[in-house]
Structure formats: C-alpha cells, structure tokens
N, C-alpha and C positions, 0 to 999 in steps of 0.2 A: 415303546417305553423301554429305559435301559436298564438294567441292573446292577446295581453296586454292592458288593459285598465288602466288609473292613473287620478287622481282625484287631483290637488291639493286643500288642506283645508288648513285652521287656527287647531290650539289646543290650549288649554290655559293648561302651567303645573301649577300643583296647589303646594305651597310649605309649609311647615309645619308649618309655620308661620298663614297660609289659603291665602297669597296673592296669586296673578296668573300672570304670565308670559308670555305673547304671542311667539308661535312657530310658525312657519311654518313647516307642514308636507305634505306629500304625500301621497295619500291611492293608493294601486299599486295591481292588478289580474293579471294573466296571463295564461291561456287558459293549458301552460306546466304544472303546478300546480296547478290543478283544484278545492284542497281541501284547499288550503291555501291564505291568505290574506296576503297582507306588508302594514307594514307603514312605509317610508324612513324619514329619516330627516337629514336635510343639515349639512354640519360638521359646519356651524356658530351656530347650536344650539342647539350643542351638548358639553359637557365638556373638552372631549379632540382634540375638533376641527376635527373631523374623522366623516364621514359621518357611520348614524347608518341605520342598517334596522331591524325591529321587526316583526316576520312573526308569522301567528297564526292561526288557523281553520278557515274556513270560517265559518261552521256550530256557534262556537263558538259567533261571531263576530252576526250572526243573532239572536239566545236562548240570548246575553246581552242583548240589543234593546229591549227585550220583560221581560226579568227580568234576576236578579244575576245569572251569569256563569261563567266559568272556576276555577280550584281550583289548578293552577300550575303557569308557569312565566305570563301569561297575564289572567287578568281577566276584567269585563265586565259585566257593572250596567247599567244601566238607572237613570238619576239625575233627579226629573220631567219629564214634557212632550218634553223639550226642550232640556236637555242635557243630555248626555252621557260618563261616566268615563270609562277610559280603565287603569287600574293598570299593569304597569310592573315590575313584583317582578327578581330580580338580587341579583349577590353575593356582587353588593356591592351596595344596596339601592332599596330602593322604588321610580319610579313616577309615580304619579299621573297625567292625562290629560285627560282634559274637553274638548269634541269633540261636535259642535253642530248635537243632533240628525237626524236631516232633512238630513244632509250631509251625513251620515254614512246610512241612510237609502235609499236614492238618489246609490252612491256606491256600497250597495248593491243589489240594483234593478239591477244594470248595468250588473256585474257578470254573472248575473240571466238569461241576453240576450245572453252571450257568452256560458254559459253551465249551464243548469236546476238544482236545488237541487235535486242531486236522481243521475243525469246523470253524474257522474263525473267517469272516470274511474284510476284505481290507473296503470295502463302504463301496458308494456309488460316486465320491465324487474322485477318489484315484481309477473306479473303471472310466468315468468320463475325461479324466486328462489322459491317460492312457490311451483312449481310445484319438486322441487329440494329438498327440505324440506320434500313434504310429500311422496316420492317418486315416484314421475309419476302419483299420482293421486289429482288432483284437484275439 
C-alpha cells in the first residue's frame, strides 16, 4: 500500500513586470514514487483552465532550500531566509514562484517520515529491465 502525503500552500507567481500573483498549489509525495516530488495546481490557476502537475526530484527540491539547483525544466533557489523560488522552464515560457521557505521545508521533513533520503528504492520493474539490459547480471 502506498502513501501519499499533500501539503496544500500559497505560491506567489512572479510576473515580468516583478508584480506577484497569488496561486494556490499543492505540494503532493507519494510513497509509489519515492524519488519524485509534485506540485498540482488547480485548473483556475492555470492558463488553459486544465489542472497542471510539475513533478521533480525530491533530492533536487532539498540541494534548492540550501542553495541554486537544477539546470533543466525546474530549478530551485533560495530567495533570503524566507523565501524560496522554484523556476519552470517550458516550451512555451518561463514561471517563476515564490514559495514560503518554511513550508517547503516543513514538506519536506514529512517525505523524510514516509521514506528516508538514501532509502528510496527504484521498484522491481527497472531492476528487471536492468537486469534484461545487462543481461542477467546486475
């Protein structure tokens, strides 16, 4: 049986202008996908009124919080002590969202109860293609 744990938060998206925008999002784990983090958000606050999800390392999500990571579609700063930027690069634009640190670090404490950093394992069906890959020997 898997575990899912979900967080609702605020985000503020930051627009190019520098104004900010209040979101609502979701911070979402679940126990089946042990190395991966969501953030959902509601199709009212999204552009094409479609509910989006943005899924991204956990590890990633922990190395922001403590300083600049990722160098692909989500990246992840520290703003001050207080806040926290999570950039999502797409083919069609960049956002920007201001997450308060506390929450995101709260979030990921929780994770942390459901399955340890270290202890994650990548499932039985990448050990059987793996083992299919290297053949027979793992």
């Amino acid at each position: 049986m898997h575990v899912t744990l979900e967080q609702p938060t605020g985000a503020r998206l930051v627009t190019d202008s520098g104004q900010e925008i209040a979101i609502p999002a979701t911070l979402r784990y679940t126990s089946g996908d042990p190395l991966a983090v969501h953030i959902d958000f509601p199709p009212h606050a999204t552009v094409d009124g479609e509910a989006v999800t943005w899924t991204f390392a956990r590890v990633l999500l922990g190395e922001g919080l403590r300083g600049p990571a990722g160098l692909g579609t989500i990246r992840v700063r520290p703003c001050g002590a207080a806040d926290t930027y999570v950039e999502i690069h797409s083919p069609v634009g960049l956002a920007v969202l201001r997450f308060a640190t506390s929450d995101l670090f709260r979030f990921l404490a929780r994770t942390y109860t459901v399955i340890a950093p270290g202890e994650e394992t990548v499932g039985a069906e990448l050990d059987h293609g793996l083992t299919a890959l290297f053949g027979g020997r793992v």
